[in-house]
C-alpha positions as CSV (number, residue, x, y, z in Angstrom):
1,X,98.9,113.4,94.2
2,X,100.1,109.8,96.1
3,X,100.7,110.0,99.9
4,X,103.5,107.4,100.7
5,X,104.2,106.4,104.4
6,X,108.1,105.2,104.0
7,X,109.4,103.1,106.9
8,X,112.3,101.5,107.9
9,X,110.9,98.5,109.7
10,X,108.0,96.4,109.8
11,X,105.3,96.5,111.9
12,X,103.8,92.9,112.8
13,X,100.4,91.8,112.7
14,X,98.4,93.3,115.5
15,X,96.1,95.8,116.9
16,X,98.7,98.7,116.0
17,X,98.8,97.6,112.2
18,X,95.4,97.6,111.8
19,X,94.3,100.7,113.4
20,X,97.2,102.2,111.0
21,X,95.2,100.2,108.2
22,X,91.5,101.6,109.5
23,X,93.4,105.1,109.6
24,X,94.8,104.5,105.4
25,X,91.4,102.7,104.4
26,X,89.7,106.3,105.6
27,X,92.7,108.9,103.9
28,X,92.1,106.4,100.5
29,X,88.3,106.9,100.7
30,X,88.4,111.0,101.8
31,X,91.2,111.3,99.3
32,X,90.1,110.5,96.3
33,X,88.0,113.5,95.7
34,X,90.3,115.9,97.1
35,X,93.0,114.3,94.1
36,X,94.9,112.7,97.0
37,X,95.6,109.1,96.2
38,X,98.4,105.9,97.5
39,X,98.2,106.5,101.0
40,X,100.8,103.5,101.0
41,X,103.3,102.2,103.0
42,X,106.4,101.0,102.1
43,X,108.2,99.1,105.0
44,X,112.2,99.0,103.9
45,X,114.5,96.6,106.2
46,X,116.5,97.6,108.8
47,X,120.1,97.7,107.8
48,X,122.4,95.1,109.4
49,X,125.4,97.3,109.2
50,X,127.9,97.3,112.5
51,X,127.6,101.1,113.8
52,X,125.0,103.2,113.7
53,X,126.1,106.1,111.4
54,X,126.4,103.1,108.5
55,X,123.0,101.6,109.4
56,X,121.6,105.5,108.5
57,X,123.1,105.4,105.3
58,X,122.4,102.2,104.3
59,X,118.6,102.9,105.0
60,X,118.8,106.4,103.8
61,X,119.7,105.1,100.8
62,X,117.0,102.1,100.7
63,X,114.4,105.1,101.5
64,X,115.4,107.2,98.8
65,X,114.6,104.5,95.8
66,X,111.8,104.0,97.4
67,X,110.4,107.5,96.4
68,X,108.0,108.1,93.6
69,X,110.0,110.3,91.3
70,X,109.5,113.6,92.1
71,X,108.2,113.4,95.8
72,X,108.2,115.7,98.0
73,X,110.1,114.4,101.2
74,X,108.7,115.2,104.9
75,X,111.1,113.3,107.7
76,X,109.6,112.8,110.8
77,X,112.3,113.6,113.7
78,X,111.6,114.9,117.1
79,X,114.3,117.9,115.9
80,X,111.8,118.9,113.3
81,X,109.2,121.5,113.5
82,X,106.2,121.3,115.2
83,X,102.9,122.3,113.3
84,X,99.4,122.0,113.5
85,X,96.5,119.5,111.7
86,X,95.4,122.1,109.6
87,X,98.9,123.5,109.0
88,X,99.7,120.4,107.6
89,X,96.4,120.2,105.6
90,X,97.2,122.7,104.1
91,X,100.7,122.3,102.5
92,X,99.5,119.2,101.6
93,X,96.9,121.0,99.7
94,X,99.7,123.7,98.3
95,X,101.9,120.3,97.0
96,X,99.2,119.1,95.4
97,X,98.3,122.5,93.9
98,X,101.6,123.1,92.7
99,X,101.4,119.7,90.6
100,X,103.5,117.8,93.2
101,X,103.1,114.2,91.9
102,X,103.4,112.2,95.7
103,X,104.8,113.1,99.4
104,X,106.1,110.7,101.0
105,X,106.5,111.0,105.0
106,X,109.7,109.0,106.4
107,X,109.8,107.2,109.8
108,X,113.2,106.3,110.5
109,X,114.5,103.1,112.0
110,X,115.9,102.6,115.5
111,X,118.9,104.6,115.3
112,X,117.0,107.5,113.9
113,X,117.8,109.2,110.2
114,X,120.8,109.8,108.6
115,X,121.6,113.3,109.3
116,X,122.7,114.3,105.6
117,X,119.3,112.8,104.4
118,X,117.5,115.1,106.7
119,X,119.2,118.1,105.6
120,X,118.3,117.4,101.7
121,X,114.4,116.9,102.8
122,X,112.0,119.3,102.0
123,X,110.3,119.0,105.7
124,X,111.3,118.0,109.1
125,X,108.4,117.5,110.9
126,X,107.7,116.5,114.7
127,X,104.8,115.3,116.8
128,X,106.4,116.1,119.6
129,X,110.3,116.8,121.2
130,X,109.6,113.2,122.8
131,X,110.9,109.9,121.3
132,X,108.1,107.6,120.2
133,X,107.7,103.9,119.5
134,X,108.2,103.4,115.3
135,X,104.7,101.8,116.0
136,X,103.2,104.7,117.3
137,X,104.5,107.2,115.2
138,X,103.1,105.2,112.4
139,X,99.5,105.3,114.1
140,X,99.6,109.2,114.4
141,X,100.8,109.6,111.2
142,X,97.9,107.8,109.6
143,X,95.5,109.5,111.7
144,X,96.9,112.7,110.6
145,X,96.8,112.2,106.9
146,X,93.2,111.0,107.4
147,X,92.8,114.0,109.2
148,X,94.2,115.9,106.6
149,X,91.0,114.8,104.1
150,X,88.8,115.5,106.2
151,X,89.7,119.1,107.0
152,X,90.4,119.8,103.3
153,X,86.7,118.8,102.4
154,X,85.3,120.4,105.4
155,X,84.3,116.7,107.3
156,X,83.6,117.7,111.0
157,X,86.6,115.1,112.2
158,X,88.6,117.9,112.6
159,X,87.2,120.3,115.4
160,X,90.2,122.7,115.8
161,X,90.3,125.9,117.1
């Protein structure tokens, strides 16, 4: 199964692009026995559009051809639901399971998601109730879906509970 990072926005070269690149390098390598594979990101434009509920569409629209056919579609708000590393893990693991072909996890641009595109995604996930930098949403997403290969083989990364 691919693992797509979609983000409206592009991160510039720098210390928080490549810890998100150290962070993918390690999903690709854990991965790839575990049938996960990708662990891409695509970086869309942000829209240019005069008000914001037009800027939403327009990039909501520009995130959804990005999409491997068939994806599964996890938003990352701060309205979504909390859950846990090994939570996560394991739907991951259930998607892939269930012959799901990619997920890809969407990071929204500065005025946030389009709310319709939310509603039609198949998770709303968030790190936290707080509002964080597209940069550092993009780090703890990587670290999580390299933490997700590593407590789905059973690496001691993960010391949870």
């Amino acid at each position: 199964m691919r693992i797509q990072i979609a983000a409206v926005g592009r991160m510039k070269a720098g210390p928080e692009r490549e810890l998100v690149a150290r962070y993918l390098e390690r999903a690709v390598a854990g991965g790839k026995p575990l049938g996960l594979t990708g662990f891409d990101v695509a970086e869309l434009g942000e829209s240019r559009a005069g008000s914001s509920p037009s800027r939403k569409l327009e990039e909501a629209k520009a995130l959804t051809a990005a999409f491997p056919q068939g994806t599964v579609v996890v938003a990352l708000d701060e309205r979504g639901k909390g859950i846990g590393s090994e939570d996560l893990a394991n739907r991951v693991a259930r998607w892939r399971d269930d012959g799901k072909p990619a997920v890809s996890f969407v990071i929204g641009g500065a005025d946030g998601l389009d709310p319709d595109f939310v509603r039609r995604t198949d998770l709303v996930l968030s790190f936290s109730p707080l509002t964080w930098p597209h940069q550092m949403v993009r780090i703890m997403l990587a670290e999580q879906l390299y933490r997700t290969t590593t407590i789905l083989s059973g690496h001691p990364y993960h010391r949870g509970d």
